[in-house]
C-alpha positions in Angstrom: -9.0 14.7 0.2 -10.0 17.8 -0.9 -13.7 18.5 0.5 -14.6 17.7 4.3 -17.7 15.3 5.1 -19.0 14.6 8.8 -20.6 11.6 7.2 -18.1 8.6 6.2 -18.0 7.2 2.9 -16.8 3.6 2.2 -14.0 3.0 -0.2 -13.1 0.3 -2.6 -17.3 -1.2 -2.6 -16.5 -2.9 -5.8 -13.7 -5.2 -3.9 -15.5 -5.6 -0.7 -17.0 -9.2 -0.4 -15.2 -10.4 -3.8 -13.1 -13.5 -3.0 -9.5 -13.6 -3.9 -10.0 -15.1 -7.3 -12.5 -12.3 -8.5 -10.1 -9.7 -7.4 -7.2 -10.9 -9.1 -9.0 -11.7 -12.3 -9.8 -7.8 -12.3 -6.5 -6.4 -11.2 -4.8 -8.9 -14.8 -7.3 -7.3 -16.8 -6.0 -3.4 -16.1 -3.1 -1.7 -17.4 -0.4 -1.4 -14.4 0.5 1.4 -13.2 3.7 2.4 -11.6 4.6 5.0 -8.6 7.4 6.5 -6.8 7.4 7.2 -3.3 9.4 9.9 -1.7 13.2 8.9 -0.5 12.9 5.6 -2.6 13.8 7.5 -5.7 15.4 4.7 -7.2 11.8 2.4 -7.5 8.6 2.2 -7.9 5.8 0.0 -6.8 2.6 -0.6 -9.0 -0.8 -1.1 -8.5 -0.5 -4.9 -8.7 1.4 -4.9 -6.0 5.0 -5.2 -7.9 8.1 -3.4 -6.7 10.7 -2.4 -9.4 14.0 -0.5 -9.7 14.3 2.2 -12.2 17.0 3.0 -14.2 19.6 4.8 -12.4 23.5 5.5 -12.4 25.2 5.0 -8.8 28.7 6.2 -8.8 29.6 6.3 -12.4 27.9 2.6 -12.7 24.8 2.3 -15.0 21.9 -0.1 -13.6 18.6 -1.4 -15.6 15.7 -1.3 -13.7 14.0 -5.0 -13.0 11.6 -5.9 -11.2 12.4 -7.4 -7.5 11.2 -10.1 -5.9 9.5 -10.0 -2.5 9.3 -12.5 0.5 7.3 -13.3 3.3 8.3 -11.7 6.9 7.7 -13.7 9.7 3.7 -12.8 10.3 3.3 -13.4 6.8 3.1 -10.0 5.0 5.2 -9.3 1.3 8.5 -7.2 2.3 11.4 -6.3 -0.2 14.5 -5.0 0.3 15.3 -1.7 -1.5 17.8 1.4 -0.7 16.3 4.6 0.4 17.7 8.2 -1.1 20.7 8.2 1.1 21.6 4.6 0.1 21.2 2.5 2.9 19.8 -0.6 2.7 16.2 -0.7 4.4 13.6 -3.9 4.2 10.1 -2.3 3.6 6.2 -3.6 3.5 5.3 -3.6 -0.1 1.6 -2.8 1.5 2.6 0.3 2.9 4.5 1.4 -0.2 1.8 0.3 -2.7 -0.4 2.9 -0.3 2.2 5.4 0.1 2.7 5.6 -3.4 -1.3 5.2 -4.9 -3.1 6.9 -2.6 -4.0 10.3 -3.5 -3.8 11.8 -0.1 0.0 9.5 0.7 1.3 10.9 -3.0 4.2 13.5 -1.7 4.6 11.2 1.7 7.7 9.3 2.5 5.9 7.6 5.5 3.0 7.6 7.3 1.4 10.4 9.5 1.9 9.4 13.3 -0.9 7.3 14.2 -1.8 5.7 11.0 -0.6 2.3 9.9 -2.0 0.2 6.4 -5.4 -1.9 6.7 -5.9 -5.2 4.8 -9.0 -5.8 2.9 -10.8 -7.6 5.9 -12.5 -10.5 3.2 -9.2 -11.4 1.8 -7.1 -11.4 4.6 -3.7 -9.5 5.3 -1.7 -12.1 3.4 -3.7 -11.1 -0.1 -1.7 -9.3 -2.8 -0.6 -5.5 -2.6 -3.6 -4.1 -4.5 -4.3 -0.4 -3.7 -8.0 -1.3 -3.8 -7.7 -3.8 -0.9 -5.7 -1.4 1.4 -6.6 1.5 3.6 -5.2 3.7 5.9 -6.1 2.9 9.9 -5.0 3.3 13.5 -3.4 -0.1 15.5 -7.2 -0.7 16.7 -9.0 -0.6 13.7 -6.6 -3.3 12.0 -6.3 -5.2 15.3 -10.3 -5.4 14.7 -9.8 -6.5 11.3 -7.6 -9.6 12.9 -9.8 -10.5 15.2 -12.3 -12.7 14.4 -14.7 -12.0 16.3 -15.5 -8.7 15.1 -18.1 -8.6 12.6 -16.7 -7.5 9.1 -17.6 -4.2 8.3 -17.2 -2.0 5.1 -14.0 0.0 6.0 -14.2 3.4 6.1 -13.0 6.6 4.8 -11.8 9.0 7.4 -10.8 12.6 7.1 -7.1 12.4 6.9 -6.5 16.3 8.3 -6.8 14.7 11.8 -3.4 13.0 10.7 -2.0 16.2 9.1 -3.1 15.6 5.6 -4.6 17.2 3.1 
């Protein structure tokens, strides 16, 4: 974020209140585009919500980049397993890379600033596709509210980032 506002603005209006259907329709009908995120230099996750390996050679060994599949953790959120920068083998939330790596303000970030955590689109649900769009950065008690549902959906949104440490 480059200019500082005391009054919130709300991101994503054109995906708020659009069933899951209408969204998806919109997200086939773009070009994808794909995204590194630091220490993961070996993929990249798009804004569709796809993770793929790039071409790489490990060792002497030449791999072709594919795309990977994802799974369902136990809470019912898409993971995949990938291999960070030093080559261990981590299992990650394809929601937090696809914001890691689309966000503007997440762009040269390998994780999160302390404190923040990835918001779901509160219409579609946390289960819904990876789609930059329907993700936004939070604290625990803002996506708790999101999960609860009592609370009355509201428009999430946009904070000033500095207050997390960036820019």
């Amino acid at each position: 974020m480059t200019a500082h506002s005391d009054t919130p603005q709300a991101t994503g209006p054109f995906w708020f209140g659009k069933t899951e259907a209408e969204i998806r329709n919109a997200v086939d009908c773009r070009a994808e585009r794909w995204f590194s995120v630091p220490g993961f230099g070996r993929y990249q996750w798009s804004d569709k919500g796809r993770t793929r390996s790039v071409d790489c050679v490990v060792n002497g060994r030449a791999y072709r980049g594919q795309v990977l599949k994802h799974r369902l953790d136990r809470y019912g959120y898409e993971i995949v397993n990938v291999r960070n920068d030093e080559g261990r083998q981590v299992t990650v939330p394809v929601a937090k890379m696809v914001l890691l790596a689309h966000h503007p303000a997440f762009r040269s970030l390998a994780a999160f600033p302390e404190g923040l955590q990835t918001r779901h689109n509160p219409v579609t649900g946390q289960q819904f596709n990876c789609y930059p769009e329907g993700l936004w950065p939070g604290t625990k008690l803002e996506n708790e509210a999101d999960k609860d549902a009592r609370t009355p959906v509201q428009l999430p949104q946009l904070r000033d980032l500095r207050e997390y440490g960036v820019s």
